[in-house]
C-alpha positions in Angstrom: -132.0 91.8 44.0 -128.7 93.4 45.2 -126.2 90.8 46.7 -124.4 93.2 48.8 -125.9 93.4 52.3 -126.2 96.9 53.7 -126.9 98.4 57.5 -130.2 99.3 55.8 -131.0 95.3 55.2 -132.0 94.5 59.0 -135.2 96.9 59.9 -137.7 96.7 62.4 -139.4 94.5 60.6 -136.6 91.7 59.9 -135.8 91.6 63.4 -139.2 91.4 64.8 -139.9 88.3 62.2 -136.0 86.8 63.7 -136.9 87.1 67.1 -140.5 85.3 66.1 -139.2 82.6 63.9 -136.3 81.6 66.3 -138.0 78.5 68.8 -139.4 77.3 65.3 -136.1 77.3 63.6 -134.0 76.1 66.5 -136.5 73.2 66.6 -136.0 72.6 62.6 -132.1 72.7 63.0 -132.4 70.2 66.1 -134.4 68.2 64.2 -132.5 68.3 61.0 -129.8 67.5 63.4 -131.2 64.3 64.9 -132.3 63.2 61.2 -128.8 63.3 60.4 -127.3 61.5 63.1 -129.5 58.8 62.8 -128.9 58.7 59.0 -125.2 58.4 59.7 -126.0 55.4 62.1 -127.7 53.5 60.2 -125.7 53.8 56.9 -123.0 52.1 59.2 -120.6 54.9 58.1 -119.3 55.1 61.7 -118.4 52.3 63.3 -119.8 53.1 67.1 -121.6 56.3 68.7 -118.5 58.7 69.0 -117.2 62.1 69.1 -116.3 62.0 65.4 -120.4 60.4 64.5 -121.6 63.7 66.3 -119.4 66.3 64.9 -120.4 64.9 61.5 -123.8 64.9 62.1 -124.0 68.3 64.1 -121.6 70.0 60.7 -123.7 68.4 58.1 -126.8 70.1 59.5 -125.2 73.2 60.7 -124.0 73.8 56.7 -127.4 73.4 55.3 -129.2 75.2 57.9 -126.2 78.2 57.2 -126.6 78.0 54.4 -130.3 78.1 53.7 -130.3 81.0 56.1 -127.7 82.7 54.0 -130.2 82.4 50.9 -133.3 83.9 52.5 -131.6 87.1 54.3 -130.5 87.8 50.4 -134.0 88.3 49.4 -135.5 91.7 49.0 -138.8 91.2 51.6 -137.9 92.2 55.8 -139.9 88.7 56.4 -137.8 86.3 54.3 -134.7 88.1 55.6 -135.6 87.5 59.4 -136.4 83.9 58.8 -132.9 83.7 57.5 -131.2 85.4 59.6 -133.1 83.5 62.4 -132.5 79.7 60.7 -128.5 81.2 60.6 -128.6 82.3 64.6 -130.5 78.7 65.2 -127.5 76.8 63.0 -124.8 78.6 64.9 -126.6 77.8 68.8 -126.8 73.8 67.3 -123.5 74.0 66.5 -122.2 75.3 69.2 -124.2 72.5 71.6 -122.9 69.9 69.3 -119.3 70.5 69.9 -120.0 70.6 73.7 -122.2 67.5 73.7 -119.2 65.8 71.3 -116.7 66.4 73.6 -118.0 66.0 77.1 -120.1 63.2 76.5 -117.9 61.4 74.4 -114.7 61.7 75.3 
């Protein structure tokens, strides 16, 4: 399995499997989102629902979902790489809806 991504790495294939598998991996990252939050609340580790309670939570879940994207486009099949470079396009949309939910509706 080469580690080196090439042009070559993102066929027809691989995107038609992305642009497939993104509502179901958006939903997963929201989710894994929402998990997180409430795991965050009820562990007490933050005090009261704020800006700093959803940055956590929306980073946490953004990292994992990265970086289990990041694992699947490295393997050899088109399928495996469009669900990861899907889960990765779904982690970066979260994230960046996070950071304007943190800081509009919390400030």
């Amino acid at each position: 399995m080469p580690l080196t991504s090439s042009p070559d790495r993102v066929d027809t294939r691989t995107w038609s499997v992305a642009t497939w598998c993104a509502p179901l991996t958006l939903e997963f990252v929201t989710g894994a989102t929402a998990l997180t939050l409430a795991m965050l609340r009820i562990t007490h580790v933050f005090a009261a629902q704020d800006r700093s309670w959803v940055l956590t939570g929306t980073l946490i879940a953004t990292l994992l979902s990265a970086g289990a994207g990041a694992a699947l486009y490295r393997w050899p099949s088109p399928p495996a790489r469009g669900v990861g470079l899907s889960l990765s396009g779904a982690a970066l949309v979260v994230l960046v809806v996070g950071v304007i939910v943190a800081f509009f509706l919390y400030s």
